[in-house]
C-alpha positions in Angstrom: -105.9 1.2 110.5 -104.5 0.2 107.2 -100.8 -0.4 107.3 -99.3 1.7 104.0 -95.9 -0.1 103.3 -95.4 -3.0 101.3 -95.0 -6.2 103.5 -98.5 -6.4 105.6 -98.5 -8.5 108.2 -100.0 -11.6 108.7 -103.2 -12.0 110.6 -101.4 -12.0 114.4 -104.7 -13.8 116.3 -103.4 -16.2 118.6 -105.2 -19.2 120.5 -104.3 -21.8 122.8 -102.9 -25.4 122.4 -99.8 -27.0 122.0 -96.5 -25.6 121.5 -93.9 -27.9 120.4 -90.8 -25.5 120.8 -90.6 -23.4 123.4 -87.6 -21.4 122.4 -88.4 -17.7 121.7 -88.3 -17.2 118.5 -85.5 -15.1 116.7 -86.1 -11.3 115.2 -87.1 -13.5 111.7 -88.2 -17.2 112.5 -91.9 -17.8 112.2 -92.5 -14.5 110.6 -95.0 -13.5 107.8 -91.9 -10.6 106.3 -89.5 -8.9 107.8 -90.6 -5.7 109.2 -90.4 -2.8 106.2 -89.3 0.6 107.8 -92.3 3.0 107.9 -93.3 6.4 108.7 -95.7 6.1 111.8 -97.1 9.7 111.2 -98.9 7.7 108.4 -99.5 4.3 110.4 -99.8 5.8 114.0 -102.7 7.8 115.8 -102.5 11.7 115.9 -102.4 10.6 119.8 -99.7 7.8 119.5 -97.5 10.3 118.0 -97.6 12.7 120.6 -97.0 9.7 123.2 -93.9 9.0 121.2 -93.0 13.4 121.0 -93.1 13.6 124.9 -90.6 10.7 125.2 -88.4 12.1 122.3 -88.5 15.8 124.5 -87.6 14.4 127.8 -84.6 12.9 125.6 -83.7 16.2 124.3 -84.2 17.8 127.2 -81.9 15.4 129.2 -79.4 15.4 126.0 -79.5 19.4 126.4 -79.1 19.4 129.8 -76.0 17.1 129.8 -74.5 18.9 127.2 -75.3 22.1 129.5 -73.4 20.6 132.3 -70.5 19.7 130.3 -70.0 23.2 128.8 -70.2 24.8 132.4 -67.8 22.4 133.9 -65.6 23.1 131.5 -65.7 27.3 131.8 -65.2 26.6 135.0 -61.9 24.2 134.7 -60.5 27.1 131.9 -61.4 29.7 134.6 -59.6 28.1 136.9 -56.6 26.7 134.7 -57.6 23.5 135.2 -56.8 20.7 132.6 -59.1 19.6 131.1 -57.6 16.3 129.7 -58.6 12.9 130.5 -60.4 14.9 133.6 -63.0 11.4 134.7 -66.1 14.1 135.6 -65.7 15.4 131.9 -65.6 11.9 130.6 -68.3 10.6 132.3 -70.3 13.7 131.3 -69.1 13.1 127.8 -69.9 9.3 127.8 -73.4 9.8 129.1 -74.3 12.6 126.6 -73.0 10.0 124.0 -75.0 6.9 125.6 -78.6 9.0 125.2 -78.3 10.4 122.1 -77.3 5.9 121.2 -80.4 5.6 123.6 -82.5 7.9 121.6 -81.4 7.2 117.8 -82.2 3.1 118.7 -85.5 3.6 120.4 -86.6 6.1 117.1 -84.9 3.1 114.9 -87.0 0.1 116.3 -90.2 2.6 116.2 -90.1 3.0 112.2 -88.7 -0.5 112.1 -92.1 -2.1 113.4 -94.6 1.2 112.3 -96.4 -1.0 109.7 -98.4 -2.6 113.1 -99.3 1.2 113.7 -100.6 1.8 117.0 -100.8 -1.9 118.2 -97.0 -1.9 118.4 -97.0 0.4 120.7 -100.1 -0.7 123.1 -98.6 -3.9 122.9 -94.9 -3.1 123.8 -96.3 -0.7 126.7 -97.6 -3.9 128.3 -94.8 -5.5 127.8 -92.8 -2.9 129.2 -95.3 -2.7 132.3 -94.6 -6.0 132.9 -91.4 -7.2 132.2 -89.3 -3.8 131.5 -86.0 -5.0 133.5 -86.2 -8.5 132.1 -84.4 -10.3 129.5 -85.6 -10.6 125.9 -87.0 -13.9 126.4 -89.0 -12.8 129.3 -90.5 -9.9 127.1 -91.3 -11.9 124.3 -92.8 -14.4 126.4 -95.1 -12.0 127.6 -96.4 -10.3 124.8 -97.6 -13.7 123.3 -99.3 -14.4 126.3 -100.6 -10.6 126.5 -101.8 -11.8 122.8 -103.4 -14.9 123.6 -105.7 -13.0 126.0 -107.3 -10.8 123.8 -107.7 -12.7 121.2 -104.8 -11.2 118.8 -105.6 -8.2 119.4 -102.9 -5.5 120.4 -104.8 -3.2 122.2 -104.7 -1.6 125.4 -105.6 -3.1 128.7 -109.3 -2.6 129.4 -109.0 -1.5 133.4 -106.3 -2.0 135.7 -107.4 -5.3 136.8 -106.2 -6.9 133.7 -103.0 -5.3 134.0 -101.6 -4.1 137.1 -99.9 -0.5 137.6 -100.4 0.2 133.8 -100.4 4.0 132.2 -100.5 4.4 128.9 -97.2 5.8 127.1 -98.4 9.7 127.5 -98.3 9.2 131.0 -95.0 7.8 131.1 -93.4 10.3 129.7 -94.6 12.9 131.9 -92.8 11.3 134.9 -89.1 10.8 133.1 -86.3 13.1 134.1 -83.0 13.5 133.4 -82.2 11.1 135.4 -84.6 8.0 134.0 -85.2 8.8 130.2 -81.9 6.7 129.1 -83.0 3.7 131.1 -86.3 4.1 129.7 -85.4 4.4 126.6 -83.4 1.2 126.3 -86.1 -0.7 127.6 -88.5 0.8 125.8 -86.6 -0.4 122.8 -86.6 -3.9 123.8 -90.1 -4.0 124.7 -91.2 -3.0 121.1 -88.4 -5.2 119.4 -90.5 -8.4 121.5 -93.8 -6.5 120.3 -92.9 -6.6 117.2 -91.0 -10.7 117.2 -95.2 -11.4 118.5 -96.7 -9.1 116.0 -95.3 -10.2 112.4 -95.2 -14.0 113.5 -96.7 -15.6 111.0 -97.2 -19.1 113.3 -97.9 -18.1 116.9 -99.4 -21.3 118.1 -96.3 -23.1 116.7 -93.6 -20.4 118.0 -95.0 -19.1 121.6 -93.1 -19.5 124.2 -96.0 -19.7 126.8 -97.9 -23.2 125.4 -100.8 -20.4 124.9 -101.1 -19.3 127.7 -103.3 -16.1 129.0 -102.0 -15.3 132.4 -99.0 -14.9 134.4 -97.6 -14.2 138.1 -94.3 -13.3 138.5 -93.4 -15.3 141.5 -90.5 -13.2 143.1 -92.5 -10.0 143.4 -95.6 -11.8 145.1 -95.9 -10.8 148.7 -94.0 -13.6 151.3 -96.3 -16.0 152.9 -95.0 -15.8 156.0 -97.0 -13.2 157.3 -100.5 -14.9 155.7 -102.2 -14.8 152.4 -105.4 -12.7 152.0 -108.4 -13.7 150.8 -108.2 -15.2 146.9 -104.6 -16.1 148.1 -102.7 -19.2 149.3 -99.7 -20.3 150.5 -97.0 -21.9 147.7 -93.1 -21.9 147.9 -93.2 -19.2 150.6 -95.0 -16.9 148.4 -98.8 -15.9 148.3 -100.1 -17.5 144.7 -103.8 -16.3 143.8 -106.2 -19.0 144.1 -106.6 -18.9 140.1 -103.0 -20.4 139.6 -103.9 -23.7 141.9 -105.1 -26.8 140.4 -107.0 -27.4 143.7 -109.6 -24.5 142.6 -109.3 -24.5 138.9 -108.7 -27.6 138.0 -107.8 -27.3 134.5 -105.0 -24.7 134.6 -102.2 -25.4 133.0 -98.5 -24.0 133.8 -96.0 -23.0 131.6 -92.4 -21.9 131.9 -91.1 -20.0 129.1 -87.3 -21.0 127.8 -84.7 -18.7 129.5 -87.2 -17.3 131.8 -86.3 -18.3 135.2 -89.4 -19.4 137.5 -88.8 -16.7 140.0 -89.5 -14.2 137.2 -92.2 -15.4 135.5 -94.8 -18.3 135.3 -97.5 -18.6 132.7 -100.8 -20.2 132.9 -103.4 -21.9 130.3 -106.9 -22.8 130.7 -107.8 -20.0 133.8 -111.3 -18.7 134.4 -110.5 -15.6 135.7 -110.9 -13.1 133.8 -110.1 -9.3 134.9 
């Protein structure tokens, strides 16, 4: 796909080695240009648009619905000569309708921000959103680098659901929000492109990644508890069960990274491992 606004960007292939700073790079450090504002219905899949639609309509529909809400509540406080004033239901009511449309206008924002990568911004930050959608920044940029080094600098989609656990693409996604979950997603949605994007217009990546080059990662607080036994391709490490492929016992020239501002229990990175989902 050819990337129509002025400001291409660099060649994002990634490989591994050394990394002499480990500190997650900023929105502009290590990057090729800054990213030029484009329309993805020119840079994106007919099919990556209608990912992004269905998010946009659960929005609206949420949006509507608060709105809907508010206007009944409020008949119904007239009705009953209620004042409506400073009422805290009608604020809160107010302040969420305020927070999705802010939800909705910033997700839309960082999308034509980053469209020049087309539809690799988007496989990309969906990874990164499957993984580390709660995290911090630094977490999510971590991650798509390593995502990166594994395929080679390519932004593409995972190949089965052994490479990346739980993943659906974004269509799917969007079929299971609600009023209830569209803002959240949303906002980490947002950030998961904005460290997409950090990954994508880097113009060093072996100089700037945060994982050493690394290819895989565990997070360690969300791996089943050792004390009721590790299964097979398992073993026994700081009360959590590890797969065999992190230990230095079986492969013995992995590697482990922690990323800068990523705590351990969140996230550890490895180099050098043989297996391959």
């Amino acid at each position: 796909m050819g990337f129509p606004c002025a400001g291409t960007p660099e060649d994002p292939s990634s490989g591994s080695g050394s990394a002499d700073n480990k500190q997650v790079s900023s929105p502009d450090e290590g990057s090729a240009v800054k990213p030029c504002p484009c329309d993805p219905s020119k840079t994106m899949s007919p099919e990556m648009q209608a990912a992004i639609a269905a998010v946009n309509q659960k929005l609206d529909t949420a949006i509507e619905n608060n709105q809907r809400n508010l206007d009944s509540k409020i008949a119904t406080y007239e009705k009953k000569g209620w004042s409506t004033e400073n009422d805290p239901n009608l604020e809160n009511l107010k302040r969420h309708g305020e927070e999705l449309k802010k939800r909705k206008q910033e997700l839309n924002d960082k999308i034509n921000e980053c469209a020049c990568h087309g539809d690799g911004l988007m496989n990309l930050a969906n990874v990164v959103y499957n993984e580390a959608n709660s995290h911090s920044m630094n977490a999510k940029t971590a991650v798509a680098y390593a995502y990166m080094n594994r395929t080679g600098g390519t932004p593409r989609p995972p190949k089965n659901s052994a490479e990346i656990s739980h993943y659906k693409s974004l269509g799917t996604r969007a079929e299971s929000l609600n009023d209830g979950t569209a803002g959240l997603f949303a906002r980490n949605l947002t950030d998961s492109i904005e460290a997409a994007c950090r990954r994508l217009r880097d113009k060093d990546p072996k100089a700037n990644d945060p994982t050493n080059g690394s290819t895989h990662w565990v997070s360690p607080d969300a791996l089943p508890k050792a004390s009721g036994g590790c299964g097979a391709n398992y073993f026994a490490k700081d009360g959590r069960c590890f797969p065999t492929w992190t230990d230095p016992r079986w492969e013995e020239d992995v590697t482990e990274t922690l990323a800068e501002g990523v705590p351990r229990g969140e996230f550890v990175f490895y180099n050098n491992v043989r297996y391959t989902p």
